[in-house]
Every structure is written in structure tokens, then in C-alpha cells.
C-alpha positions as semicolon CSV with decimal commas, in nm:
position;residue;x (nm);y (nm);z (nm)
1;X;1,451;-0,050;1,331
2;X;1,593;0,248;1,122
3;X;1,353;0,492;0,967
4;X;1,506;0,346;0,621
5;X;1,331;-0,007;0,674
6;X;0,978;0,083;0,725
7;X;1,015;0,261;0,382
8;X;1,182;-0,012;0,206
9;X;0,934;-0,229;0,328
10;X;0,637;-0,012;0,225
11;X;0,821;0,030;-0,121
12;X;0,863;-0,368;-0,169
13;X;0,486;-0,389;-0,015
14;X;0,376;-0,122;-0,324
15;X;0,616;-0,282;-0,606
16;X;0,482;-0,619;-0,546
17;X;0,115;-0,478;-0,556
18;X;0,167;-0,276;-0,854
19;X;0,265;-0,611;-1,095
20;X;0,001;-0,779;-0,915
21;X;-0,259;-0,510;-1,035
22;X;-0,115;-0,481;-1,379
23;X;-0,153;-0,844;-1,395
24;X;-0,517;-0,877;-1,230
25;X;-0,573;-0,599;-1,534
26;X;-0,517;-0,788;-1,831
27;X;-0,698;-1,074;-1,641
28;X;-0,975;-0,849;-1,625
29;X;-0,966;-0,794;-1,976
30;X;-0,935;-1,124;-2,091
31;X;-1,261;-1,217;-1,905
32;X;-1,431;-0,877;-2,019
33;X;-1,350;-1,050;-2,356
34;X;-1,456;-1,393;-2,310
35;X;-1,824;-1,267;-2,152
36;X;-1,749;-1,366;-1,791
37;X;-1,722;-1,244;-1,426
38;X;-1,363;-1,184;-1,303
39;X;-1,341;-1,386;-0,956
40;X;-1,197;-1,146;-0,644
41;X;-0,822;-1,256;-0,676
42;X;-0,575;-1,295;-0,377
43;X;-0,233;-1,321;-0,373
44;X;0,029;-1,408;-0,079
45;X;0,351;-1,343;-0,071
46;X;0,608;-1,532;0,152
47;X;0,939;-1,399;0,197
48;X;1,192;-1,713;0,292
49;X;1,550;-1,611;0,429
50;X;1,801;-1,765;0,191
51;X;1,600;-1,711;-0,096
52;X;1,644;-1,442;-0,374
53;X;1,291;-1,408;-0,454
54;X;0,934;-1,478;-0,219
55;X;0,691;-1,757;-0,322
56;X;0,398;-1,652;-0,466
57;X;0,062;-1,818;-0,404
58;X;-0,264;-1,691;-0,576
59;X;-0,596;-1,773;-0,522
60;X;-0,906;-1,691;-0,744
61;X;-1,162;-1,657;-0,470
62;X;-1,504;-1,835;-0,525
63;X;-1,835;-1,558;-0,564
64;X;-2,085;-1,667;-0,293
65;X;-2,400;-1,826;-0,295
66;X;-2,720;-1,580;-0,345
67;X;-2,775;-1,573;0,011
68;X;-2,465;-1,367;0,165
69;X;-2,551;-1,060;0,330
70;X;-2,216;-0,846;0,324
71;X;-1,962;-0,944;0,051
72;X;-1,668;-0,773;0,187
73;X;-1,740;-0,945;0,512
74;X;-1,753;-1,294;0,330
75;X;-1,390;-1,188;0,152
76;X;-1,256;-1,085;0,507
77;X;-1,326;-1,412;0,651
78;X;-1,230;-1,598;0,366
79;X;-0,913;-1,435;0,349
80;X;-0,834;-1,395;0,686
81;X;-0,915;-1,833;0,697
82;X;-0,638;-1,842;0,381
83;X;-0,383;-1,636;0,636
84;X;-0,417;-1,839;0,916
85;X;-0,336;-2,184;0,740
86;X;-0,078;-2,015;0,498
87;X;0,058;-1,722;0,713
88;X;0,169;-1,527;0,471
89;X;0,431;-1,190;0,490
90;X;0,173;-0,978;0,211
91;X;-0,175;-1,006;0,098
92;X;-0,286;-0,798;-0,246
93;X;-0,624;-0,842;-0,309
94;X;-0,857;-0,730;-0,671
95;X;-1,171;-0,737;-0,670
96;X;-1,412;-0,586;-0,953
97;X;-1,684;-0,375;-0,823
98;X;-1,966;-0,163;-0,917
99;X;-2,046;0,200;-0,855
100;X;-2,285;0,474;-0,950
101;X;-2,038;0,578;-1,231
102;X;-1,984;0,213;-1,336
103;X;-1,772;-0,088;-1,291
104;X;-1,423;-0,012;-1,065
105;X;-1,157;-0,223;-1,012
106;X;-1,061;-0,219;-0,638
107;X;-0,740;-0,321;-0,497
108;X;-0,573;-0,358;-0,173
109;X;-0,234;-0,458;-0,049
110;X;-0,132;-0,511;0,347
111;X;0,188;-0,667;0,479
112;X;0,254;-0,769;0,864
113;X;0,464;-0,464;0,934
114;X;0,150;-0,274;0,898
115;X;0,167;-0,103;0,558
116;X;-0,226;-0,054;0,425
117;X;-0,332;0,051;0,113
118;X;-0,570;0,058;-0,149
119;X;-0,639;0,168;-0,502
120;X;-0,934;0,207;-0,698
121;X;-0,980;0,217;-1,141
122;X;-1,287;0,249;-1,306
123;X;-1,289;0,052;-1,645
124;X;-1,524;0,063;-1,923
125;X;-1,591;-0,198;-2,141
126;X;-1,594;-0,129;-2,515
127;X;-1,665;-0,336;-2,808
128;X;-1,520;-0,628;-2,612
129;X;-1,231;-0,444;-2,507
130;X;-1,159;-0,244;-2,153
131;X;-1,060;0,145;-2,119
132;X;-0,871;0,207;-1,851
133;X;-0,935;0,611;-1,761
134;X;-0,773;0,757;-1,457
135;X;-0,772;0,595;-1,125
136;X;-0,995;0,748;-0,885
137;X;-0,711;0,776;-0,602
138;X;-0,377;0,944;-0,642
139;X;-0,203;0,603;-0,678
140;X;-0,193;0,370;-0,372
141;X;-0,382;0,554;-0,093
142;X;-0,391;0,516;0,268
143;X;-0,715;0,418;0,423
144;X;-0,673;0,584;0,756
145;X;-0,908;0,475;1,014
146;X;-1,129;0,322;0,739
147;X;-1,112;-0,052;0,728
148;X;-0,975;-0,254;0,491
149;X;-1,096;-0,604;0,382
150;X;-0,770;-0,762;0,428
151;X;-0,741;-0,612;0,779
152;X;-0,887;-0,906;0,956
153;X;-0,610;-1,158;0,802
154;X;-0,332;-0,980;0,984
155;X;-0,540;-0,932;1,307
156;X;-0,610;-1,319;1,403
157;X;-0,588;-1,401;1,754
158;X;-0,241;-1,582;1,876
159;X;-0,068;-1,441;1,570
160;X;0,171;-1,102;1,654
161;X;-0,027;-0,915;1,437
162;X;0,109;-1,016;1,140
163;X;-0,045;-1,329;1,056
164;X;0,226;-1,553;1,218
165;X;0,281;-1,697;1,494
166;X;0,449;-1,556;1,767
């Protein structure tokens, strides 16, 4: 592997998360809109040899019941159930979230080849509308040694790391 491919694949990884989050934005508005909860949102990517462009499956996550304890731990394992049937290349994940400043948007995108990262917006809603201010990373960040909620759906036993097997 040159040192070239790691960054093209972390630049494809970042591309691909960056329509996905534009997207998951106006989604977010739309339901900000309407009155309603935005549902986490997943998307896989599968990159097929042969074939100009990936496939694209998303999936509008269900909220859990009351009784759920740790809801990052339920979208891990929901997630990392998704990657084992579908075994996908990339995960991006939105989820809306609270904070002590207000609601965030959080985002994260992971691919087998190890790229990890994660963004994080704050929105306000106005008048039925959403402002966008600044995100409250520099762009796509790193997480470092923190973990990730999509981590778990590229570390399943009997898959080489990246979700597939082999």
C-alpha cells in the first residue's frame, strides 16, 4: 500500500460523509418543520469492483423503548447487527442529540481501512425553521482513543476487522 491510498481512501471516506450530512440536514429540517423527532440515520456504503459508483443502503434506525439504559450502546449493537448481515465497506451515522447548550447534530463516519471520524453541529430551531451556527469541531475530527458508536460494526468477531469476512 502506497502512502497515496490511505489518503484517497480517507478523502472518499470524508466526501461520502459530507453529502450524507448535508442530506441528514435538510432531513432534519424537514422534521423540525413537520413537529417530529428525526430517527438516528445510518447509511452503508458498498463499493462493488466493476461498478462506477457504490450502492447505497440507508436505514432510519428505530428510537427504543422507555426502558434502555445506554442509547449509544443500543445504536452500537444495532448497527454493528446491520454490518454483520450487510457487511458493508462505510458506515455514516446522524444522530440528533441534546446538550447543555441545546440540541446538536452528531455525526460519524468509519470505513474498514480504519478511517474514524466524527462531527458535531448545534442547530436551533426558529419559527419552524433550523439555524445552523458553527460546528463545534474543526470539520471532521478524529476521535483518538475515544470510542466511537460505529466502532463495534467493524470489530465483529470472524470478520478482518472490517466487517467482512476474511
Amino acid at each position: 500500500m502506497t502512502e497515496s491510498q490511505p489518503r484517497t481512501e480517507l478523502s472518499r471516506t470524508l466526501d461520502l460523509a459530507d453529502r450524507f450530512l448535508e442530506e441528514v440536514q435538510r432531513d432534519l429540517e424537514r422534521f423540525v418543520r413537520r413537529g417530529e423527532d428525526s430517527p438516528p440515520r445510518l447509511r452503508s456504503v458498498h463499493e462493488r469492483q466493476g461498478h462506477a459508483s457504490p450502492e447505497y443502503r440507508n436505514k432510519a434506525i428505530p428510537l427504543p423503548d422507555e426502558g434502555v439504559e445506554s442509547f449509544p450502546e443500543y445504536l452500537s449493537e444495532v448497527i454493528a447487527s446491520f454490518a454483520r448481515e450487510k457487511r458493508p465497506d462505510r458506515l455514516l451515522l446522524a444522530v440528533a442529540g441534546e446538550q447543555e447548550d441545546g440540541p446538536v447534530l452528531i455525526a460519524e463516519a468509519r470505513d474498514g481501512r480504519g478511517t474514524r471520524r466524527f462531527w458535531m453541529q448545534p442547530y436551533r430551531v426558529k419559527q419552524g425553521g433550523v439555524e445552523w451556527p458553527d460546528p463545534l469541531t474543526d470539520g471532521w475530527e478524529d476521535p483518538g482513543e475515544e470510542e466511537m458508536i460505529l466502532d463495534r460494526a467493524f470489530l465483529t468477531p470472524g470478520t478482518g476487522g472490517n466487517g467482512r469476512k476474511g
